[in-house]
Structures are given as structure tokens and as C-alpha cells.
C-alpha positions in Angstrom: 230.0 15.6 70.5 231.7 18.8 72.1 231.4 22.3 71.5 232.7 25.8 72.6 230.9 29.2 73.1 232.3 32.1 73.6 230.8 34.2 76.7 231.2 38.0 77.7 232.1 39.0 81.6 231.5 42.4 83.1 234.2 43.9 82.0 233.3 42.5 78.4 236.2 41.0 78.0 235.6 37.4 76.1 236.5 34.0 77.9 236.0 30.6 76.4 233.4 28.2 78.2 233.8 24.3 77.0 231.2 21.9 77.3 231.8 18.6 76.1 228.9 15.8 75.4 231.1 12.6 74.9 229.8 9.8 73.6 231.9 7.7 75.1 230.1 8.0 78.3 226.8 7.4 77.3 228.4 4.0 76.7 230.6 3.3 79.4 228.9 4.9 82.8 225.6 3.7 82.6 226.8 -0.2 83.1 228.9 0.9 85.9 226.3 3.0 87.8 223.9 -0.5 87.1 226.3 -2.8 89.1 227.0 0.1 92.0 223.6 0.5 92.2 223.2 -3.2 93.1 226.1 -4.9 94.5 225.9 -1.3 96.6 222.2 -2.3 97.4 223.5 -5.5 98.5 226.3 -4.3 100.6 224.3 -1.7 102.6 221.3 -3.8 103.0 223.5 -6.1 104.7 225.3 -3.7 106.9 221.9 -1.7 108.0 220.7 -5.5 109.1 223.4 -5.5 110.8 223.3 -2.6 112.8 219.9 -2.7 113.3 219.2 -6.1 114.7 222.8 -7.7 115.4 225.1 -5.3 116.7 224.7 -5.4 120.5 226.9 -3.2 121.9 227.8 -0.1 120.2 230.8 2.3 120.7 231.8 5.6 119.1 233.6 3.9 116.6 230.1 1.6 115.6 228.6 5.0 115.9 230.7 7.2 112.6 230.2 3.5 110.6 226.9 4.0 110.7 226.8 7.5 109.4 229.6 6.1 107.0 226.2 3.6 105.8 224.3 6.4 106.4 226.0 8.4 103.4 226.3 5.2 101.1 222.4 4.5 101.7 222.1 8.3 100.2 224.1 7.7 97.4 221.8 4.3 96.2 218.7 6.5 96.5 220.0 9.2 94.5 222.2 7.0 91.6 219.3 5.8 89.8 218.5 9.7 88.4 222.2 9.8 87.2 222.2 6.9 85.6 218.8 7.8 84.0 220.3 11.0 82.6 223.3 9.1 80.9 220.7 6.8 79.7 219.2 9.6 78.2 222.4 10.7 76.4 223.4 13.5 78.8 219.6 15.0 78.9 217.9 15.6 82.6 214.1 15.8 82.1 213.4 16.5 85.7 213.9 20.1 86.1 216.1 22.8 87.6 215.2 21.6 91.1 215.8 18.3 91.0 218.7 18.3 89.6 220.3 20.4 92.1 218.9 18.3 94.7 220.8 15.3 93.1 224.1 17.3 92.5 223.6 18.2 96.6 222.9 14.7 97.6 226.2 13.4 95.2 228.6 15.7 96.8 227.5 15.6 100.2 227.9 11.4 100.1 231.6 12.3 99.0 232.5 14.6 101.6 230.2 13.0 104.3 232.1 9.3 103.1 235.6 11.4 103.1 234.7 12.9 106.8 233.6 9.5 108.1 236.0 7.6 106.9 238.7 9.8 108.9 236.7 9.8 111.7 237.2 6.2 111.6 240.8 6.5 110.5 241.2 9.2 113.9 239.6 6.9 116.5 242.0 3.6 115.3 244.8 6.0 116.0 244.2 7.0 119.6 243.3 3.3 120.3 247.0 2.2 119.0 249.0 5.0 119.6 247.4 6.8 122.6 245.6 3.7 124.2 245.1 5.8 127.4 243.4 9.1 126.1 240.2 9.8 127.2 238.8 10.4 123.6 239.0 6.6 124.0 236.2 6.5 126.2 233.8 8.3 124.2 230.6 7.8 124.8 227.9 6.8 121.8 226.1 9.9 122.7 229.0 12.0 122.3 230.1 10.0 119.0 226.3 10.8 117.9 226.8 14.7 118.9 230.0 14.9 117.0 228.3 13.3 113.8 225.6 15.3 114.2 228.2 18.4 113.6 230.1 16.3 110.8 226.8 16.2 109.4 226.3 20.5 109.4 229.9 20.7 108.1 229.2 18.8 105.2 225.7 20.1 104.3 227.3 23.6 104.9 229.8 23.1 102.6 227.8 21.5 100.0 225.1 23.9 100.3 226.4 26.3 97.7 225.2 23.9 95.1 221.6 24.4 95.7 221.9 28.2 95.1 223.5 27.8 91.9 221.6 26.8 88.0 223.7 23.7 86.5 221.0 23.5 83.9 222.7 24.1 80.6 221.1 23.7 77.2 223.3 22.4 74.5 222.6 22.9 70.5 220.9 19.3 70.0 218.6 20.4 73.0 219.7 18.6 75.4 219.4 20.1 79.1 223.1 19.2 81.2 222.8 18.8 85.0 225.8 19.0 86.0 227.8 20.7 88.8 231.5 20.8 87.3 232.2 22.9 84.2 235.1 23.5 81.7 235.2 27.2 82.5 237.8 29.6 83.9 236.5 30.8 87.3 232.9 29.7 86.7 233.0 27.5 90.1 236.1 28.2 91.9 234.3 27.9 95.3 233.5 24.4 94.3 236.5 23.0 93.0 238.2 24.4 95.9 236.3 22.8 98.3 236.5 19.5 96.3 240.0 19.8 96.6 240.7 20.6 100.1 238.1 18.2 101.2 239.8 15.7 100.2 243.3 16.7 100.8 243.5 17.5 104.3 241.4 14.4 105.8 244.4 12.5 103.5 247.2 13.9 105.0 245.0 13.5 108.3 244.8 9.5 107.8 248.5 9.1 105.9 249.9 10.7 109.6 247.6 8.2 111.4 249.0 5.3 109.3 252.6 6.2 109.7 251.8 7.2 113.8 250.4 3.1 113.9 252.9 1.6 112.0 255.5 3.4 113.9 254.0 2.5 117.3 254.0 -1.0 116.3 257.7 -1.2 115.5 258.5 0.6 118.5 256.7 -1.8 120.8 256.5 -4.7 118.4 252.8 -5.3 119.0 252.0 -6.8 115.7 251.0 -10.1 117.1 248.2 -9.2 118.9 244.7 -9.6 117.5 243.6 -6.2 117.9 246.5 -4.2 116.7 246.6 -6.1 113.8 242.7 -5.4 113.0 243.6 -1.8 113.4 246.1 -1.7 111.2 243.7 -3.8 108.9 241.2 -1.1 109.5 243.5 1.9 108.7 244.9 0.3 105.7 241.3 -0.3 104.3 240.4 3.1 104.8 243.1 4.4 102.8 242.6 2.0 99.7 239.2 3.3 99.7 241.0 7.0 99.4 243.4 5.4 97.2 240.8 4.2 94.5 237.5 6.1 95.6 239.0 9.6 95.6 242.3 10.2 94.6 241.2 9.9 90.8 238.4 12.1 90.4 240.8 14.9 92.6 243.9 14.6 90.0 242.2 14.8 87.2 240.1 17.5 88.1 243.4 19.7 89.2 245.3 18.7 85.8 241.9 20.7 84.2 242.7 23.5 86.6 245.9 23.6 85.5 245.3 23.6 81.5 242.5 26.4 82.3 245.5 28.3 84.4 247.6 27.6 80.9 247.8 30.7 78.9 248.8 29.5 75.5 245.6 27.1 76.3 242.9 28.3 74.3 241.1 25.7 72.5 238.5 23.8 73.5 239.3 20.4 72.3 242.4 20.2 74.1 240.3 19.5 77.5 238.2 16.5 75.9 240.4 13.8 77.2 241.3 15.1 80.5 237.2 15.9 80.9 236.2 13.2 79.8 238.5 11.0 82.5 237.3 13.2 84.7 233.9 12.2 84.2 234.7 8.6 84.6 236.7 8.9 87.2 234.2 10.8 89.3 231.9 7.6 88.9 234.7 5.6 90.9 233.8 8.1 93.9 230.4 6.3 93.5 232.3 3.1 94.4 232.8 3.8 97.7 229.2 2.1 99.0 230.5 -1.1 97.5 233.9 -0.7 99.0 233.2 0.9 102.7 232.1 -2.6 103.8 235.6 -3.7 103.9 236.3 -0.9 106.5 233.0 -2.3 108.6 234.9 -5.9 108.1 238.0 -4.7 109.7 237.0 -2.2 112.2 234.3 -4.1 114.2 234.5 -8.0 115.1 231.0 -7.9 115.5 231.1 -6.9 111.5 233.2 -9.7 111.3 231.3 -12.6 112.9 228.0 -11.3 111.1 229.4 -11.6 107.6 231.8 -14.9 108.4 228.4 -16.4 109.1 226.5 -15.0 106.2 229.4 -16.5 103.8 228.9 -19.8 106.1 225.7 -20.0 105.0 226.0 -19.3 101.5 228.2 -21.6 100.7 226.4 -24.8 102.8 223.2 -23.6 100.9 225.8 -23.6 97.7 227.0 -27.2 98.2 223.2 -28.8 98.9 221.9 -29.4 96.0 218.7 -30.1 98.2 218.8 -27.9 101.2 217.4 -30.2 104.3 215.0 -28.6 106.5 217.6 -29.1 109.4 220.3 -27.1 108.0 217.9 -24.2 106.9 216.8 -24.2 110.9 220.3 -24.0 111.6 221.5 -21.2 109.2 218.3 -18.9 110.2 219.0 -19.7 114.1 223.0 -18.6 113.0 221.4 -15.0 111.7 219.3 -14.6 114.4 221.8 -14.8 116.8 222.7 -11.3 118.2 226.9 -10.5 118.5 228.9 -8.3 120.6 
């Protein structure tokens, strides 16, 4: 269901406002949000075991993953109330506070992922490229001080949402909590931000790519072990751009650009487009299940930890009878701290 209402400015001068309840979503998102929510759960249990008990020596780079965990573990706390109000066919029953609390907590996982995730992107570039630059010596203090700032950038810049209603009531009573709207210059501040957010830590990791691969051909490097797990690294954190991202960004600037469109004035024209949007927007949410592939390639202690967790899956897998031996064995393997 979708529907249009006309609303007056100050200069009473009549704009339209489109707000769409699609029932296609109701359907679709509430399934995906499910399996985030779990193989999510999954992922960043393992990874926060990870830090916590088996990484032994930490660097800067160990430091912005585990703010990068930090943002996905805020995502799985706050999911379950999205998928709740899809569940509920697009109806939020937890007031106005709430839900911009939520709408906060959504957006500042997907700029504090975006802003980690270059971080990450940055420090495999000096390591490959500028090997002898003294950002390469960071300390973990420093890596926490400069987190600590990523942190105010991205609460400062997703602040604006908690000032704002997104409470909207539509005619089957039915209270919307959401932070995007169809409507010329109702939250150009926000979509601008959305934008650039993502755009300029892109062109930031696509120069750091090309600097890497460059380096590599120029000193044909490719065959050592480390090089090649930074170009692994680099290359995982742009699929997770690539897939996470880039989606949700396009197809909210192609609704920019009908609302820009003159000869654009009615409403049902921007159902598809908003309803992709929508869906696309829930592939954002995919990032906590696909960040552990950056953890895999940017730390061998990463590696080692989840090489021996699939070890000891699949010997647990091919017993039918576990012996009491081999269980010693796996739970010795675990316990075993990595550098």
C-alpha cells in the first residue's frame, strides 16, 4: 500500500510528500534481518573471543578491527527492534524515543563500519607502499586515541537524527520509524551526509588499492607472504564496500534525482526505486556477517584462530562418536593463545 499527501511550506506553496508501505517488504526483510541477526551473532561472538582471550599481541591495525567488531556488535543489539517493526507490517509500538535511538544506532554502525573499514584500508597502504613511515609504528594507544576521535566523528555526524521526529502516522494507523523519506528537501542534511560518507572513504580505499597494486608491479613483491595478505586484506575491504554499501548509496541518489525531476510529480513513480532502496539498505546490515573476512585477511592471528575452529569442526563432523581424547585435544587447540 502507498499513498501521497499533499503538504503546505512557509511560503504556502504545495509540495508532494510520498510515503510508501510496500508489502513486499513485510515479506522479504524480516527473513533476511533473522539470518543477519544470527550468522552475525555467530560471527562476532567468535571474533570478540578472539580478541579477548587469544589475540596476544595487539597493534594499531588489531586496534580499528576491534572497533570495526565494536560497530557490528551494535548493529546485533539494535536489529531485533527492526525486524520487529517489519514483523509488525511497518508499525513501531515503542515510541518516539526509541525509535530515534535505533535510527542513531543504524546509522552510526554504517558510518562507524565505513570509517573502520578505511582505517584498515589506510594502515595496509603505508605497510606496502610506504613500509618506512613512522605511522607504521603506531602505538595501540595512539590507534586507541585516534578511534576514540573516529568514534566523535561519527556520533557527531549521526547526531542530527536524534533531534529530529521520524514518527509518521499513516491512514491504516500505523506509526513509521523511519529516517529516510520520499520528500523534496525534507532531510537534505541526511542524505548528504549518507552520501559523502560513503564516497570519499571509497575513493580513499580505491587510491590505496591502485597505490598497492602498483607498488607490487613495480617491485614484483607478490610472492611474499605478507604482501600478498595485504593485498587480500585491501581487496576484502572493498567487496564489503562493493556489496555492503554501494547499493543502498545508488539507489538512494537515483530518488534524489527523480525528486530533482521537474516533470516528476506523481507519487507512484518512486515505488520501485523506494522500495529497492529499502531492500538494499538491509544489505548495509550485512556487513557484521561479512567484516570477518577483513579480520581473516588482515591479522594471522585471525587466521590461525579460525583455521583451528574449522579444524575442529570438521574432526567433531567426521566422529560419529567423539573420543574423549580428541575433545581434550580440540579444547587444548582453543585454549592456546596466538601471536
Amino acid at each position: 500500500m502507498s499513498y501521497a499527501r499533499l503538504q503546505n511550506n512557509q511560503n504556502t506553496s504545495n509540495f508532494r510528500c510520498c510515503l510508501f508501505q510496500e508489502p513486499l517488504l513485510f515479506y522479504l526483510l524480516p527473513p533476511i534481518l533473522i539470518l543477519i541477526i544470527v550468522l552475525g551473532s555467530i560471527f562476532n561472538f567468535i571474533a570478540l573471543w578472539a580478541f579477548c582471550f587469544h589475540i596476544k599481541s595487539w597493534k594499531a591495525s588489531t586496534v580499528y578491527l576491534f572497533n570495526l567488531s565494536m560497530a557490528d556488535f551494535i548493529l546485533i543489539i539494535i536489529l531485533p527492534f527492526r525486524t520487529d517493526y517489519y514483523l509488525k507490517q511497518g508499525h513501531w509500538i515503542y515510541g518516539d524515543v526509541p525509535c530515534r535511538v535505533m535510527l542513531f544506532m543504524l546509522a552510526m554502525n554504517r558510518a562507524g563500519s565505513i570509517f573502520f573499514l578505511t582505517l584498515v584500508g589506510l594502515d595496509r597502504y603505508f605497510r606496502v607502499v610506504h613500509p618506512h613511515n613512522n605511522i607504521n609504528s603506531l602505538s595501540t594507544k595512539t590507534a586507541a586515541f585516534i578511534s576514540c576521535g573516529v568514534w566523535f566523528i561519527t556520533i557527531a555526524m549521526t547526531a542530527l537524527i536524534l533531534t529530529e521526529d521520524h514518527l509518521e502516522e499513516d491512514p491504516s494507523s500505523n506509526r513509521n520509524c523511519e529516517s529516510f523519506m520520499v520528500c523534496p528537501s525534507a532531510s537534505c542534511w541526511h542524505d548528504l551526509i549518507f552520501i559523502l560518507q560513503f564516497f570519499l572513504p571509497l575513493c580513499i580505499i580505491l587510491f590505496c588499492s591502485y597505490s598497492i597494486i602498483w607498488r607490487l608491479r613495480q617491485r614484483k613483491l607478490d610472492r611474499d607472504s605478507k604482501i600478498r595478505r595485504s593485498v587480500k586484506c585491501i581487496i576484502s575491504v572493498g567487496i564489503v564496500f562493493i556489496i555492503c554499501f554501494l547499493p543502498s548509496v545508488s539507489t538512494r541518489i537515483e530518488i534524489l534525482r527523480l525528486l530533482a525531476s521537474p516533470q516528476m510529480n506523481d507519487c507512484s513513480i518512486y515505488r520501485t526505486v523506494d522500495t529497492a532502496f529499502y531492500i538494499t539498505v538491509c544489505l548495509t546490515y550485512m556487513n557484521s556477517m561479512c567484516n570477518p573476512l577483513v579480520y581473516f585477511f588482515s591479522s594471522p592471528s585471525f587466521s590461525i584462530f579460525y583455521l583451528k575452529i574449522m579444524r575442529c569442526s570438521n574432526q567433531s563432523d567426521s566422529d560419529a562418536v567423539p573420543t574423549i581424547t580428541n575433545n581434550l585435544t580440540c579444547n587444548n587447540q582453543q585454549q592456546t593463545q596466538i601471536g
